[in-house]
C-alpha positions as CSV (number, residue, x, y, z in Angstrom):
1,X,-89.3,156.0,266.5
2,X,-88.4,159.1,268.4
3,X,-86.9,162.6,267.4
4,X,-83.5,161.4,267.6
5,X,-84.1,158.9,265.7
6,X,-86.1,160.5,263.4
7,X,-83.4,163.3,262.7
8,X,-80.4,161.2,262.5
9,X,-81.7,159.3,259.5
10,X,-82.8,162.3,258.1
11,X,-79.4,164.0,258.2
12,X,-78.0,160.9,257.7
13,X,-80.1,161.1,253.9
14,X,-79.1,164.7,253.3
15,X,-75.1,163.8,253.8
16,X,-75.8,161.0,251.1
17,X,-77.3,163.5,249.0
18,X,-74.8,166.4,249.4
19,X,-72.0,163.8,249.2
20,X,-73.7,162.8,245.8
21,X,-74.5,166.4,244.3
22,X,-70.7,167.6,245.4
23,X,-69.1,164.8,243.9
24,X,-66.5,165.6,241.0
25,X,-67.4,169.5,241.4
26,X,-64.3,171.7,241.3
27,X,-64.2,175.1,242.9
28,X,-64.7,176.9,239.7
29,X,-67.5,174.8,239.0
30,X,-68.8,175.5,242.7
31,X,-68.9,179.0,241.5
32,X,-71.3,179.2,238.4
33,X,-74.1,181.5,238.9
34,X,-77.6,181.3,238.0
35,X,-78.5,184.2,235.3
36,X,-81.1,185.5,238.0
37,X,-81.1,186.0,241.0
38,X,-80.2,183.0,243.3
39,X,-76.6,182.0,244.4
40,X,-74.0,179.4,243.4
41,X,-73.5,176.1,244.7
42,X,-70.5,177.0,247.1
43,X,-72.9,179.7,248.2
44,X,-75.4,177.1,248.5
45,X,-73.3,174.8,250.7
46,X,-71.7,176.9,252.8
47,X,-75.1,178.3,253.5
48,X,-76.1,174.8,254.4
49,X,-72.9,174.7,256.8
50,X,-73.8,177.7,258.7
51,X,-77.0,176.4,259.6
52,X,-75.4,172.9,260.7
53,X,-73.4,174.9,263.3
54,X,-76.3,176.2,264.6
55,X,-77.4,172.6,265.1
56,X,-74.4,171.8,266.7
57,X,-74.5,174.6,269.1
58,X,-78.3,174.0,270.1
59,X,-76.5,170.8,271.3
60,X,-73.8,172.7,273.2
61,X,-71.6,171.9,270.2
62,X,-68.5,174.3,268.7
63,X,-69.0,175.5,265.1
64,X,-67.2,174.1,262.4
65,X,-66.6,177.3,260.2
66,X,-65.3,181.1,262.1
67,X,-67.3,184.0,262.3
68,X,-65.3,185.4,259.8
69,X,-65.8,181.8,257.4
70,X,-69.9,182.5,258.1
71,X,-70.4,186.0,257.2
72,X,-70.1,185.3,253.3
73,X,-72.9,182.7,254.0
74,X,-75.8,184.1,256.1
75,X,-79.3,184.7,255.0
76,X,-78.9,188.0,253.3
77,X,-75.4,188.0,252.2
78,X,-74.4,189.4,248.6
79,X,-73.5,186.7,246.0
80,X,-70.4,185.3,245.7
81,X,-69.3,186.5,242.2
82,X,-65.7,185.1,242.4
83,X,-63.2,182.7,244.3
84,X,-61.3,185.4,246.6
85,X,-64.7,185.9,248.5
86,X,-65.1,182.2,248.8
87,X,-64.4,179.5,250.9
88,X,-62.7,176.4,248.5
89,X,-65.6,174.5,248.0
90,X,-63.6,171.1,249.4
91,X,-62.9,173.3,252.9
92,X,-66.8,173.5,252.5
93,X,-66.8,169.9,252.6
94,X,-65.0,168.8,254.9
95,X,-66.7,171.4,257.6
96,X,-70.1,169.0,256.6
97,X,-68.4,166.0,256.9
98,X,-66.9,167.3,260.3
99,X,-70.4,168.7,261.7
100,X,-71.9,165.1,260.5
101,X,-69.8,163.2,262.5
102,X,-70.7,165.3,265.8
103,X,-74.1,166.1,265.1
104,X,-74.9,162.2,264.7
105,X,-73.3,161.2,267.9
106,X,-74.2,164.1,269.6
107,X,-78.1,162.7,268.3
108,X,-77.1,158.9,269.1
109,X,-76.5,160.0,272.4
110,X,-78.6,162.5,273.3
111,X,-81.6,161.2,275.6
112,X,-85.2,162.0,273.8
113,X,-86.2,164.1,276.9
114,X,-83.1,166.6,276.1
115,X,-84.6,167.3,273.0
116,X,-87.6,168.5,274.5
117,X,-86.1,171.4,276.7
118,X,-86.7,175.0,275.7
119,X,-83.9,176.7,273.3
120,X,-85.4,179.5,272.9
121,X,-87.7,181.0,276.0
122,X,-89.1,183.6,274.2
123,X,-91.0,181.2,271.5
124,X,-90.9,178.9,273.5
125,X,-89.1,176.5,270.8
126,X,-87.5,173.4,271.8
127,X,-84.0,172.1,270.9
128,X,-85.8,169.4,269.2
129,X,-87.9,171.7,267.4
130,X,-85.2,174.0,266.5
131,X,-83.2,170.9,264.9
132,X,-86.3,169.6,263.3
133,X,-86.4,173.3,261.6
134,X,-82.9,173.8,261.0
135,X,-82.6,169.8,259.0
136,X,-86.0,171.3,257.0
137,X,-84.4,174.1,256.4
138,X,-81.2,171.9,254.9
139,X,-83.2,170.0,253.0
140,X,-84.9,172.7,251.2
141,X,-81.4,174.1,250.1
142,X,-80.4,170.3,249.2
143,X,-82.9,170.5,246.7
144,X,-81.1,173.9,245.0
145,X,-77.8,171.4,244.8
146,X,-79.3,169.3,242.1
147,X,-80.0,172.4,239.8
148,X,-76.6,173.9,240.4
149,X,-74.7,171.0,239.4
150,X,-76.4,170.4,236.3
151,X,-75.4,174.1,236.0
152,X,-72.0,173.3,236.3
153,X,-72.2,170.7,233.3
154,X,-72.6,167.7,235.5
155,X,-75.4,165.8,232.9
156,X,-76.4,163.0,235.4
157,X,-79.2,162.3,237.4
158,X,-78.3,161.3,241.2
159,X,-81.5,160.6,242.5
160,X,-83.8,158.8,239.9
């Protein structure tokens, strides 16, 4: 199996997840904070969109979300505390669903010596490595989803 392979079942898995964990959540649900300090699962999400864009644009791909859509979302950014400095958490959605679509055929198409040119010169960091981090990075916040729907009321277990 090679990278390519390799990542498009693993984003293929975290899109099965996130599909799972987002089901049945409305937007006010989407906003329930944790009583310490952490963020809510459209925070969460839209986090995890941000950092699919810059996937997509490691593989000479557009972003799905603005600049302006992003800020609220980057590493760093204040909590969202109510729906007016939100996305809706189904535009958050359908963003994913859009940067699944290209990032897997961009991956399904993409020839395994691609991945191994240098994205970044100064650390001398492949594309391939920089995807590899940026789908570890996903799945870490994946993980938070779980919590944050249970949060939200959502007394089920999706992956048992």
């Amino acid at each position: 199996m090679n990278y390519s392979e390799l990542l498009l079942e693993q984003y293929q898995k975290d899109a099965w997840v996130i599909e799972q964990q987002a089901k049945d959540l409305t937007n006010q649900e989407s906003l329930i904070q944790l009583p310490f300090r952490s963020n809510c699962f459209n925070w969460v999400m839209g986090h995890i969109v941000v950092h699919r864009d810059k996937a997509l644009e490691a593989l000479g791909e557009n972003p799905t979300l603005s600049p302006d859509e992003s800020d609220v979302y980057r590493r760093g950014s204040d909590p969202i505390l109510d729906e007016e400095s939100a996305i809706p958490l189904s535009r958050l959605i359908e963003a994913f669903n859009k940067s699944q679509e290209i990032l897997l055929g961009r991956l399904a198409n993409t020839p395994e010596e691609n991945l191994g040119k240098i994205w970044d010169q100064e650390n001398e960091i492949s594309i391939g490595g920089r995807l590899i981090f940026l789908q570890w990075h996903e799945a870490y916040h994946i993980g938070q989803l779980e919590i944050l729907r249970q949060l939200a009321g959502k007394d089920d277990a999706i992956i048992s």
